[in-house]
C-alpha beads as a LAMMPS data file, in Angstrom:
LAMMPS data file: protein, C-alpha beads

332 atoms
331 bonds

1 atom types
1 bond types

-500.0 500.0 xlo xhi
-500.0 500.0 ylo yhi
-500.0 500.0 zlo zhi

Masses

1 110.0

Atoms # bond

1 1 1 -158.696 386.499 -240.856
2 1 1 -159.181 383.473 -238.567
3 1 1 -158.628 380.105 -240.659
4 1 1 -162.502 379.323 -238.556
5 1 1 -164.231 382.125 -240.020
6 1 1 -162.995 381.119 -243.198
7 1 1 -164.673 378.055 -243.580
8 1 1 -167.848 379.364 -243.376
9 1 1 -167.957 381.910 -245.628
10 1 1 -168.226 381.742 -249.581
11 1 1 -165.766 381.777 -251.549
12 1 1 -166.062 385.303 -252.645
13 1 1 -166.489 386.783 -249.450
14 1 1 -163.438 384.640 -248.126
15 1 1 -161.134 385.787 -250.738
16 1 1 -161.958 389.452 -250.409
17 1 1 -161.950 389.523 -246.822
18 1 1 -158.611 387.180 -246.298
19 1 1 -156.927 390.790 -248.705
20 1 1 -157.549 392.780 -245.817
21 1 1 -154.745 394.652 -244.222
22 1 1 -153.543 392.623 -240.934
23 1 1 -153.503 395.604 -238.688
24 1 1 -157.305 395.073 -239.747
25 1 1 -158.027 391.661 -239.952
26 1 1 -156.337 390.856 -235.964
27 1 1 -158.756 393.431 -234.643
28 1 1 -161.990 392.159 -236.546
29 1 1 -165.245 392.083 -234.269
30 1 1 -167.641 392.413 -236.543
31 1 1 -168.406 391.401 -240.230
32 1 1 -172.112 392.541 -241.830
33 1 1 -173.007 390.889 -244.516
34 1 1 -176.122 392.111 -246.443
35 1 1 -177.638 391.736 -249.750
36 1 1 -177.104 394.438 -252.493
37 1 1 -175.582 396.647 -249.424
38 1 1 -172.150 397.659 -248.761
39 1 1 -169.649 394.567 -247.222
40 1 1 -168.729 396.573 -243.605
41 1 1 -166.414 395.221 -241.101
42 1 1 -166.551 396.542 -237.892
43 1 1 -162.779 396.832 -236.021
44 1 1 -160.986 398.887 -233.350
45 1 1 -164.605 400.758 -232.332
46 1 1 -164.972 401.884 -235.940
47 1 1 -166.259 401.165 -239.081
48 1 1 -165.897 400.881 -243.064
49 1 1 -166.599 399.678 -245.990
50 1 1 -164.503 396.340 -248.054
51 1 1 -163.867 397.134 -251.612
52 1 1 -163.762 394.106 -253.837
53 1 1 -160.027 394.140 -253.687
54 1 1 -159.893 394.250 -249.719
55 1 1 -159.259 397.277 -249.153
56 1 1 -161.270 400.238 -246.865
57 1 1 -163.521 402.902 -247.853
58 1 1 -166.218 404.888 -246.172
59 1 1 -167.872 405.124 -250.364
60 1 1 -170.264 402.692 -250.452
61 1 1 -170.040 402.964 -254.288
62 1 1 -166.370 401.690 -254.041
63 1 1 -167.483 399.158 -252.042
64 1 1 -168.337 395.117 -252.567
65 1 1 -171.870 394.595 -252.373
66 1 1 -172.962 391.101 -251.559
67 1 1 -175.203 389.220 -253.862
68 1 1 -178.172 387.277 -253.674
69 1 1 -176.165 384.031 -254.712
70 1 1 -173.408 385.090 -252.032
71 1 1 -176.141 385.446 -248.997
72 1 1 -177.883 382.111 -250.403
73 1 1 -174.542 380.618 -249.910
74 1 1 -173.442 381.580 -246.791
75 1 1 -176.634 380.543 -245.100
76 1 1 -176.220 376.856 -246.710
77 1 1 -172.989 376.540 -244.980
78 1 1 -173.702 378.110 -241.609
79 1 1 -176.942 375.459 -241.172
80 1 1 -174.944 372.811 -242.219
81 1 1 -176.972 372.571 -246.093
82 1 1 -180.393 372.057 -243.224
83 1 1 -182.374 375.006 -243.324
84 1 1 -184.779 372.631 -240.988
85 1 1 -182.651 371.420 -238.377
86 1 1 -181.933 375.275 -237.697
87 1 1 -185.402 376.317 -237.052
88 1 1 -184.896 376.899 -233.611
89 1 1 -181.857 379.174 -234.099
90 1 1 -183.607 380.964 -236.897
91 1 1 -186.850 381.630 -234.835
92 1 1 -184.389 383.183 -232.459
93 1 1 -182.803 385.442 -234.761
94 1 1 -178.834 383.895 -234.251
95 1 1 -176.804 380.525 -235.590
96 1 1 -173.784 380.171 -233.866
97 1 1 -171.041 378.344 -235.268
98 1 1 -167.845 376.748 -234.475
99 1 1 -165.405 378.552 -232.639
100 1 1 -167.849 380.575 -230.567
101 1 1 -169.276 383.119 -233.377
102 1 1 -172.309 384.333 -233.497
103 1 1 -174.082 385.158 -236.535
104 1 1 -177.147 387.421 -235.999
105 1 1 -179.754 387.009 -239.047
106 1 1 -181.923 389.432 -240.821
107 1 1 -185.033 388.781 -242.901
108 1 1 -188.690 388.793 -243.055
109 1 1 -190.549 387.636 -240.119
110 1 1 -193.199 384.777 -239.980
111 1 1 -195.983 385.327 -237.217
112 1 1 -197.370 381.873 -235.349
113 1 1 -200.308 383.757 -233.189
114 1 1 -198.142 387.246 -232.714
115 1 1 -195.370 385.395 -232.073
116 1 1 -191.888 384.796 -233.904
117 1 1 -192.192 381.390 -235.787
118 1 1 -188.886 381.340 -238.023
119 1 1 -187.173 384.078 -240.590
120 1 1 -187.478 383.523 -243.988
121 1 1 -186.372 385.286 -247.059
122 1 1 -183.223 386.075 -245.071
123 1 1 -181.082 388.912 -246.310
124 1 1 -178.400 390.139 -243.507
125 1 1 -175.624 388.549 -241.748
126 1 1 -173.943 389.835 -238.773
127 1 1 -170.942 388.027 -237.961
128 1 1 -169.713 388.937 -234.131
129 1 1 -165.982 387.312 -233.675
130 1 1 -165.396 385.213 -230.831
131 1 1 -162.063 385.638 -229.312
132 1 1 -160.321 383.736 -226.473
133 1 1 -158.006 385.946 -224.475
134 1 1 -156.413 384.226 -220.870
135 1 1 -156.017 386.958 -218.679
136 1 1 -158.910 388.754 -219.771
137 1 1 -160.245 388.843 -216.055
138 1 1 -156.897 389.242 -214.060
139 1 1 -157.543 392.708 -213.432
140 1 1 -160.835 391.740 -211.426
141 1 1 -160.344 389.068 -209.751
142 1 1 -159.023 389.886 -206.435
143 1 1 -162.090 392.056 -205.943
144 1 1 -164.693 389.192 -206.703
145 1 1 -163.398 387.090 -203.844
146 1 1 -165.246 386.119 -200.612
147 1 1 -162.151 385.618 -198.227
148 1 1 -164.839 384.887 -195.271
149 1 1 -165.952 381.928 -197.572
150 1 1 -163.235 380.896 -199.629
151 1 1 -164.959 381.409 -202.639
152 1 1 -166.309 384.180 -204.842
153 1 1 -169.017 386.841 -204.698
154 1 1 -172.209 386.783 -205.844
155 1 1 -171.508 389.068 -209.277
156 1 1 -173.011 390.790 -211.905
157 1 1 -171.107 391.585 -214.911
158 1 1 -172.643 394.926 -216.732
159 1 1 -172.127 396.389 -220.412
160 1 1 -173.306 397.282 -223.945
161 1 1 -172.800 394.910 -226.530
162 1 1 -168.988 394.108 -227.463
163 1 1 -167.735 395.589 -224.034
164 1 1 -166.348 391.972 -223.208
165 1 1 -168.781 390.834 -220.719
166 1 1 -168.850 387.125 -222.369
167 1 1 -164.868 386.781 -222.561
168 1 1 -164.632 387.941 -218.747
169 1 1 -166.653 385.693 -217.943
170 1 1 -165.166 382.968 -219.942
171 1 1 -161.564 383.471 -218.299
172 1 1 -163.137 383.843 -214.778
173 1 1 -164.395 380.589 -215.379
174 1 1 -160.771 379.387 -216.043
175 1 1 -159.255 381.224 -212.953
176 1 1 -162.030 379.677 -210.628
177 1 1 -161.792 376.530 -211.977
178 1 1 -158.005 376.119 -212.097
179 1 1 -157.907 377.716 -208.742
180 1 1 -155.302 380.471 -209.973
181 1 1 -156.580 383.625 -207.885
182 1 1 -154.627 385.163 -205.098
183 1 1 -154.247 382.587 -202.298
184 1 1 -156.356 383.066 -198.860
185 1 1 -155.400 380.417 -196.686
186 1 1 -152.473 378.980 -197.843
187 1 1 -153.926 377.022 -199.777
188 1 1 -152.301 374.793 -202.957
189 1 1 -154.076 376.106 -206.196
190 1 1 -155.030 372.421 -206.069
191 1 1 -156.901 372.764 -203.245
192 1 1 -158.586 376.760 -204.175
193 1 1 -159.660 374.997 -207.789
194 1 1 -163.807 375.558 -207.130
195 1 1 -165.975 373.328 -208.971
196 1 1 -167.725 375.609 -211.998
197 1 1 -170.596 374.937 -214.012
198 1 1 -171.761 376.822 -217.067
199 1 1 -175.318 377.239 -218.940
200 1 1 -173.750 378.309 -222.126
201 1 1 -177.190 379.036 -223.887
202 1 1 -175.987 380.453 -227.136
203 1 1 -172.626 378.301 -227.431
204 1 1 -170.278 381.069 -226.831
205 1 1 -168.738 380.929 -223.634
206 1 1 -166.884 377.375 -224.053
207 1 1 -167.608 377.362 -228.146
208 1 1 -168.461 373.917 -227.591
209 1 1 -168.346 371.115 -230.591
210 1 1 -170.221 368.195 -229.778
211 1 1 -170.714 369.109 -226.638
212 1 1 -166.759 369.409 -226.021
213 1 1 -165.279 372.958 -225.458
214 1 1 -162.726 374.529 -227.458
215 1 1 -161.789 377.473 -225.282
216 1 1 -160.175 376.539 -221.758
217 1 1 -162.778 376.987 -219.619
218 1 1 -160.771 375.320 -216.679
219 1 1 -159.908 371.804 -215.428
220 1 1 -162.994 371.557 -213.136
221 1 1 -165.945 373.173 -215.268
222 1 1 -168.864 371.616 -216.535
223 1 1 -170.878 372.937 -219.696
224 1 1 -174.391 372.197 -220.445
225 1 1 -174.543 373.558 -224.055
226 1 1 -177.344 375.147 -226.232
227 1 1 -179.718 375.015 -223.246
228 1 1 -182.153 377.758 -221.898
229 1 1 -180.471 379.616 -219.098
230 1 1 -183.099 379.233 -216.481
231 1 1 -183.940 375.639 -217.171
232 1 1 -180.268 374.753 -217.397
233 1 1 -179.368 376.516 -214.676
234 1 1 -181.846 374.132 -212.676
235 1 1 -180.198 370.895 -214.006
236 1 1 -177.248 372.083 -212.744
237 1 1 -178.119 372.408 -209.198
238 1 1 -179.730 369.006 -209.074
239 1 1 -177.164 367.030 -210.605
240 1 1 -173.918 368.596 -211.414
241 1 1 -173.403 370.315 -207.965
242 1 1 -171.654 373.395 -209.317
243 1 1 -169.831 375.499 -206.481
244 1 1 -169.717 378.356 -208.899
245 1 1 -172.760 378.889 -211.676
246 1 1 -172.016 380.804 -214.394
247 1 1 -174.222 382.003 -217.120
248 1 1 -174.830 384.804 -219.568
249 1 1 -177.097 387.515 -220.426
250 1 1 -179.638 387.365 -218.098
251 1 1 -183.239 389.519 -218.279
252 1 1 -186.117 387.254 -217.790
253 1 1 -188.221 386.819 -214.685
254 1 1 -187.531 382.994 -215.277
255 1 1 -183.508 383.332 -215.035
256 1 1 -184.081 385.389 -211.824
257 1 1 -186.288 382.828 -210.220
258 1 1 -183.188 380.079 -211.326
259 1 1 -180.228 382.681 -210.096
260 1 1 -182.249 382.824 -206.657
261 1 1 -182.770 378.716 -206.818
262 1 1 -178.879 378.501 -207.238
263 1 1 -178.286 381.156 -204.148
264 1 1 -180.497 379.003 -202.017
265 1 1 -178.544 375.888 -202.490
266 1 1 -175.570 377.392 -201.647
267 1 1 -173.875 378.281 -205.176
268 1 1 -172.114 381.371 -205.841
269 1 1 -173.344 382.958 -209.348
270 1 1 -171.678 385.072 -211.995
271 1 1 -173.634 386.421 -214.286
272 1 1 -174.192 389.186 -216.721
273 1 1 -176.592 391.584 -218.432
274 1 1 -176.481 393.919 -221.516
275 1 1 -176.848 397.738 -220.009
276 1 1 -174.791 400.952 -220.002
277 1 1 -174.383 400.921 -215.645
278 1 1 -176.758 399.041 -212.753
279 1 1 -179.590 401.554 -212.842
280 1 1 -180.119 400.593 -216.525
281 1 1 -180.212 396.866 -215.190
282 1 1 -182.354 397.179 -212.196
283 1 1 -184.930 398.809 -214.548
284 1 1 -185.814 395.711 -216.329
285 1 1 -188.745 394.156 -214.969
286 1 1 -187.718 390.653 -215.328
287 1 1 -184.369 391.304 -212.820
288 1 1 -186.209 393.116 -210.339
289 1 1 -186.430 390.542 -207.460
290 1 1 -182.659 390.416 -207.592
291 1 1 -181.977 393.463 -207.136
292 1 1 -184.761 393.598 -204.426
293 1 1 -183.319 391.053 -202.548
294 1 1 -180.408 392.858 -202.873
295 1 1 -177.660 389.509 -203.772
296 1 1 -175.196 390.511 -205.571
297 1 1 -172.515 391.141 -203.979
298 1 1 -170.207 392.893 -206.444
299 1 1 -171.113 394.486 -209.779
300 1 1 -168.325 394.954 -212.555
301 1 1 -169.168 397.361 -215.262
302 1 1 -167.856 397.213 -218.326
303 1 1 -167.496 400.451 -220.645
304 1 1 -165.512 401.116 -223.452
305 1 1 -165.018 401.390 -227.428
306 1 1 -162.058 399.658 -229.876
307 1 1 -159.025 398.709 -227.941
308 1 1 -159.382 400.641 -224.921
309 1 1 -161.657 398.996 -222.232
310 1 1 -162.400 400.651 -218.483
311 1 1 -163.657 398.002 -215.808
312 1 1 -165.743 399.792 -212.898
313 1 1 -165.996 397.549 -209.223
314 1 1 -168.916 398.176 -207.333
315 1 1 -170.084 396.485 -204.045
316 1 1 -173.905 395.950 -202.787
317 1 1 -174.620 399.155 -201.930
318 1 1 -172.888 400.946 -205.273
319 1 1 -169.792 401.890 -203.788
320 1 1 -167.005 401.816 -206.405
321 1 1 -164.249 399.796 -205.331
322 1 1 -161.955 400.646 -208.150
323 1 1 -161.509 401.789 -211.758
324 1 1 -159.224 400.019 -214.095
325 1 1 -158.878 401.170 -218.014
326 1 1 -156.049 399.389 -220.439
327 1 1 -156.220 397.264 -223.448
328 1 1 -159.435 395.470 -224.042
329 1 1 -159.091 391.589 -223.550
330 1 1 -162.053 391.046 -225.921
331 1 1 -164.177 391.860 -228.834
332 1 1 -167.845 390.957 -227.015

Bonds

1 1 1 2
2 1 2 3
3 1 3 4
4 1 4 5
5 1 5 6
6 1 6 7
7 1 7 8
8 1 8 9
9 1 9 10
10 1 10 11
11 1 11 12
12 1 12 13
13 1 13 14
14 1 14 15
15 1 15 16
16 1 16 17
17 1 17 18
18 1 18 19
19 1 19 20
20 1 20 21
21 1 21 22
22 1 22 23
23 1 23 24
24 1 24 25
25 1 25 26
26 1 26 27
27 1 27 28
28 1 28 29
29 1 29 30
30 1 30 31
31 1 31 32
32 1 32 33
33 1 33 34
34 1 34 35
35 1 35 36
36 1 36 37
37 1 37 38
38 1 38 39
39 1 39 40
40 1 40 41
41 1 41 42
42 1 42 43
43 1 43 44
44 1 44 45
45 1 45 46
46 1 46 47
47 1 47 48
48 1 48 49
49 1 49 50
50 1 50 51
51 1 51 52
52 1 52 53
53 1 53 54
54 1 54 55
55 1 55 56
56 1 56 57
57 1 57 58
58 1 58 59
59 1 59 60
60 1 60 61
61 1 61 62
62 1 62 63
63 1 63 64
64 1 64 65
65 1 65 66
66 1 66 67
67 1 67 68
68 1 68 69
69 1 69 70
70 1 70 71
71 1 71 72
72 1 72 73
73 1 73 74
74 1 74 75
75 1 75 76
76 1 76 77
77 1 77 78
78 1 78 79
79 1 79 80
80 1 80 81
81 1 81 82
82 1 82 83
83 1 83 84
84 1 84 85
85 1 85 86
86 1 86 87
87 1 87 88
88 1 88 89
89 1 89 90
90 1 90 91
91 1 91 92
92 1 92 93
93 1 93 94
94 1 94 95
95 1 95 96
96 1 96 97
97 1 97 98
98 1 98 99
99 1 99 100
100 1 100 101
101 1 101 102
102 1 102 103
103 1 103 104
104 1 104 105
105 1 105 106
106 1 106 107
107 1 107 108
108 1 108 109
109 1 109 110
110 1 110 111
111 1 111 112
112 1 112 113
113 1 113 114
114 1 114 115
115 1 115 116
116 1 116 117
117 1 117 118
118 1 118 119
119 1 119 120
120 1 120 121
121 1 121 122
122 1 122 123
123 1 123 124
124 1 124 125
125 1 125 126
126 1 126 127
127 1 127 128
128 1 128 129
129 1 129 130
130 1 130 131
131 1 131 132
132 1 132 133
133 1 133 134
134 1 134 135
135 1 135 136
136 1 136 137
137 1 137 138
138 1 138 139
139 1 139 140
140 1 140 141
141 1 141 142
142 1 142 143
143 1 143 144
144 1 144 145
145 1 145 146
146 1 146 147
147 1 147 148
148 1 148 149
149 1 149 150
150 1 150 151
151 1 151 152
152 1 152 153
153 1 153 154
154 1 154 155
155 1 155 156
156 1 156 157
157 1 157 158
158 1 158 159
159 1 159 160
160 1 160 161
161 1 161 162
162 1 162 163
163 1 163 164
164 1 164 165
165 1 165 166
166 1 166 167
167 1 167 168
168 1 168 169
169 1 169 170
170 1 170 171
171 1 171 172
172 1 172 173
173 1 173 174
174 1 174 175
175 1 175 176
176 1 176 177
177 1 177 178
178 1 178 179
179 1 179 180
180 1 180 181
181 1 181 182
182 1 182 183
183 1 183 184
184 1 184 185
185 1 185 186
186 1 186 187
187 1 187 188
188 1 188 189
189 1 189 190
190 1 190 191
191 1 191 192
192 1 192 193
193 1 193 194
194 1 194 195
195 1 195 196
196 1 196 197
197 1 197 198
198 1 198 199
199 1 199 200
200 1 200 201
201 1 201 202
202 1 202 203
203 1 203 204
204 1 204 205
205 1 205 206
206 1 206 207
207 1 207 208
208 1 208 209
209 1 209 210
210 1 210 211
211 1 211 212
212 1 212 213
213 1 213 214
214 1 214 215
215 1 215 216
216 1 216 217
217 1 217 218
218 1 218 219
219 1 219 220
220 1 220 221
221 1 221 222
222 1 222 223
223 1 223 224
224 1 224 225
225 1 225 226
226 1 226 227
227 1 227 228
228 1 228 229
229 1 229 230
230 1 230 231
231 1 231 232
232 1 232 233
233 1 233 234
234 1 234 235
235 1 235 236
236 1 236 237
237 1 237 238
238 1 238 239
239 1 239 240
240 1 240 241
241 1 241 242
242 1 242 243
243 1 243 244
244 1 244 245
245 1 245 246
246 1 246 247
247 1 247 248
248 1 248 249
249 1 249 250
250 1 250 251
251 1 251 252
252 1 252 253
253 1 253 254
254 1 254 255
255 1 255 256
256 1 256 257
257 1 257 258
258 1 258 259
259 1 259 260
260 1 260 261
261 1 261 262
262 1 262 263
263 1 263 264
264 1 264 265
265 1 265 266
266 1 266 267
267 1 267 268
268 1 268 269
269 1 269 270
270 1 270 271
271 1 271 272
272 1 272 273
273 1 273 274
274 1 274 275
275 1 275 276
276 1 276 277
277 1 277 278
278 1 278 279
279 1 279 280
280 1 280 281
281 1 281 282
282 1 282 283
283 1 283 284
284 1 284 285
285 1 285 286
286 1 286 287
287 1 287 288
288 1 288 289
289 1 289 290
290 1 290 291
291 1 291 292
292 1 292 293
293 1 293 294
294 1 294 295
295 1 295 296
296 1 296 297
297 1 297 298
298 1 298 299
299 1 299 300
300 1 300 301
301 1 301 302
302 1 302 303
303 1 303 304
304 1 304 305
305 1 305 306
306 1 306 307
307 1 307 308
308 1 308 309
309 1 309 310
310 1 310 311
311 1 311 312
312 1 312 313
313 1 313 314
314 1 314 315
315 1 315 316
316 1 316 317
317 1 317 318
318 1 318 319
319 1 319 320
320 1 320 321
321 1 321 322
322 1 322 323
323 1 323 324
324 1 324 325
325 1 325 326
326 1 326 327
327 1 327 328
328 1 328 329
329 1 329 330
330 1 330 331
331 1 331 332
């Protein structure tokens, strides 16, 4: 078990979790966490149970069951002993921590005029593992460059939750950055390095820590962390000058009207959206004008369960480009 996810769990959780086998423990992507209900991890596109001596069943009876005091203590640690200071994250449903995990939260809702105000009385932890993997978007690459400009397409990265969309993303930002994609006009990689900026909203792209990332995002990248996509997205164009914009999970009508902003201006945009292909994505009300204006360029969908990852390359029009499947570079 990563020596980060360690230090934010309880004691008892930590020691029955750090018994798991390692053939386990390496290929962690998910740990759920609720009270007086089964301990689950969630590995290799499949599930089971944690027994109080670390090992798996699919009985829940033979299973650890989380306690009050254990769920009590694990949300003390994640908010930093602050239940306060995380309102925000807790109206949204999600704390992320350090090293780029997010930890989705379950509980019972409190209503400010219909809408969410905060949880309370929270219950349920899901733990999604962050994982940095260079290389992750080598396979892809090539195919997302604009040789007529010297830069990349316009590109919309596609998938269901834990396909990889956020650790592509992550390691394209490192490629564009450092300038290490296939040469086009002899350039050095000096000179192809592209200036990239990134609206890491929920903290897991760069994983930053004080507003310093911990996973190489690239020599040239900017991060504007914890910020709302379409408002950050906006400072970046007016003061950061990004040549490449990055940003993920995309659905509102307010993150199109940004994306369209940054197209104007002349910045190339990467960014992605949860979905099983394009049609599912061009349904959503909020993208709609994108997809109308027809500007992205290339689409990449991701599909996929455990280990074993297929990458899909469309152009405008839907034309597949090319199919890759191998090992999966990520976890999310």
């Amino acid at each position: 078990m990563q020596t980060t996810l360690s230090t934010i769990l309880p004691d008892r959780l930590s020691t029955i979790l750090s018994r798991l086998d390692d053939t386990v423990a390496t290929r962690l992507e998910e740990l759920r966490i609720r009270e007086s209900k089964p301990l689950e991890v969630n590995y290799d596109g499949r599930y089971a149970f944690v027994t109080p001596l670390g090992g798996l069943t699919m009985s829940p009876t033979e299973s650890y069951q989380p306690s009050k005091e254990d769920c009590m203590k694990l949300l003390d640690i994640v908010t930093n002993h602050s239940l306060y200071s995380f309102e925000e994250e807790l109206r949204r449903g999600y704390i992320t921590v350090r090293g780029g995990h997010r930890i989705g939260i379950a509980g019972r809702v409190v209503l400010d005029r219909g809408h969410v105000k905060l949880l309370r009385d929270i219950s349920g932890f899901n733990i999604r593992l962050a994982r940095e993997v260079r290389g992750a978007a080598d396979r892809v690459i090539r195919s997302l460059i604009d040789p007529a400009s010297d830069t990349v397409h316009h590109t919309l990265v596609v998938s269901p939750p834990q396909c990889g969309k956020t650790t592509l993303i992550r390691d394209l930002a490192r490629i564009i950055s450092e300038g290490s994609w296939p040469g086009l006009t002899g350039q050095s990689v000096q000179e192809r390095g592209l200036k990239v900026g990134i609206v890491d909203e929920r903290s897991e792209i760069a994983a930053s820590v004080a507003g310093v990332p911990t996973f190489d995002v690239g020599p040239r990248t900017d991060v504007l962390d914890a910020c709302p996509k379409a408002e950050g997205m906006m400072m970046m164009i007016r003061s950061l000058s990004p040549q490449v914009l990055i940003v993920d999970e995309i659905g509102r009508k307010e993150d199109a009207e940004a994306i369209q902003e940054a197209m104007h201006a002349g910045i190339r945009v990467i960014a992605t959206a949860h979905g099983q292909d394009i049609d599912d994505v061009k349904r959503r009300p909020g993208l709609a004008p994108l997809f109308e204006a027809g500007v992205f360029r290339r689409y990449v969908v991701l599909r996929g369960v455990g280990h074993q990852r297929s990458y899909h390359l469309y152009d405008r029009d839907g034309r597949s480009l090319q199919s890759m499947y191998g090992k999966a570079a990520s976890v999310r």
